[in-house]
N, C-alpha and C positions, 0 to 999 in steps of 0.2 A: 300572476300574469301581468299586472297592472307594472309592478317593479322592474320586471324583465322589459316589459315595453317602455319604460320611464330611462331603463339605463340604456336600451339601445338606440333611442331618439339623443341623451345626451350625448353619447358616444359620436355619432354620428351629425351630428350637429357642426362639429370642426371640420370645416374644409380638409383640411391637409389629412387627418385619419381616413376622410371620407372617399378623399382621393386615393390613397394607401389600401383603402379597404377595395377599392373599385378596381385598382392595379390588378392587386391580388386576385379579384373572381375574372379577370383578361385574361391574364397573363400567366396562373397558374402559381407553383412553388417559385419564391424569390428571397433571395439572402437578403439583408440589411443592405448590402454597400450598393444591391441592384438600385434595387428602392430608393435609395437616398439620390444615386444618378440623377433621377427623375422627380427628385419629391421638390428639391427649389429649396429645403434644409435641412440645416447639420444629420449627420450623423446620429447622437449624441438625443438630438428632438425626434428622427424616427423612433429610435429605439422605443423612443417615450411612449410616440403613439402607440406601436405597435405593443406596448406592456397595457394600455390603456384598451387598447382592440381584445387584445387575450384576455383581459380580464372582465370585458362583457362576452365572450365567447364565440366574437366575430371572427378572432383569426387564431390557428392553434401552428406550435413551431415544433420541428424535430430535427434533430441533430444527423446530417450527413457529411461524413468526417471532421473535419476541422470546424466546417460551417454549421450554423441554423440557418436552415430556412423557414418560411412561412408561408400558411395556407389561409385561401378565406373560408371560414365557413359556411357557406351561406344559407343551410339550413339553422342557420339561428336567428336568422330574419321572419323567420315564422310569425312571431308574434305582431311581427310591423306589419306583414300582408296578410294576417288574420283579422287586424286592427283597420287595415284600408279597405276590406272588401265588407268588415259591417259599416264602416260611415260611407261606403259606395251604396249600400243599403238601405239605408237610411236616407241620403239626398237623394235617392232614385225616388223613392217613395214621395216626397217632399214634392220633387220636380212634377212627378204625376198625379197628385193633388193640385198644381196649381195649373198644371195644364187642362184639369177637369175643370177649377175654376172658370181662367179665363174661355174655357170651348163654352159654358152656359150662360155667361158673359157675352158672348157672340151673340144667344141665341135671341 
């Protein structure tokens, strides 16, 4: 689990895949030449990300005729919002410790 969340914070770490990846869960199936319209570079560097996306299992491609397209998947973010709802649990708890502090603090 730890690996999985390790390679999908690096993955997503780069701007341009992460906008790539963000396109994708908008806008649905998109071929390379949509994407690169919009991405601000080459051709050639999407591809890149997008082989860097598929291979953390963020975005999966299939072939419809001539073209690939690509999808996001975004249940593979699983483990980043299983990862932010325990440290949401963890500084809840934190926060409500110290607001019991400072309330006996008052008293």
């Amino acid at each position: 689990m730890q690996q999985s969340r390790d390679i999908l914070f690096r993955t997503l770490a780069d701007p341009t895949r992460r906008a790539i990846f963000e396109r994708l869960c908008r806008d649905g199936d998109l071929t390379v030449g949509v994407l690169t319209a919009g991405a601000g570079v080459s051709q050639p560097a999407v591809s890149k990300h997008l082989g860097v996306l598929k291979r953390a299992g963020l975005v999966r491609d299939h072939q419809e005729g001539r073209q690939t397209r690509y999808s996001a998947q975004i249940e593979a973010l699983t483990p980043l919002i299983d990862w932010t709802k325990e440290m949401n649990g963890f500084w809840q708890s934190r926060f409500d410790d110290l607001e019991d502090l400072l309330n006996r603090m008052d008293q």
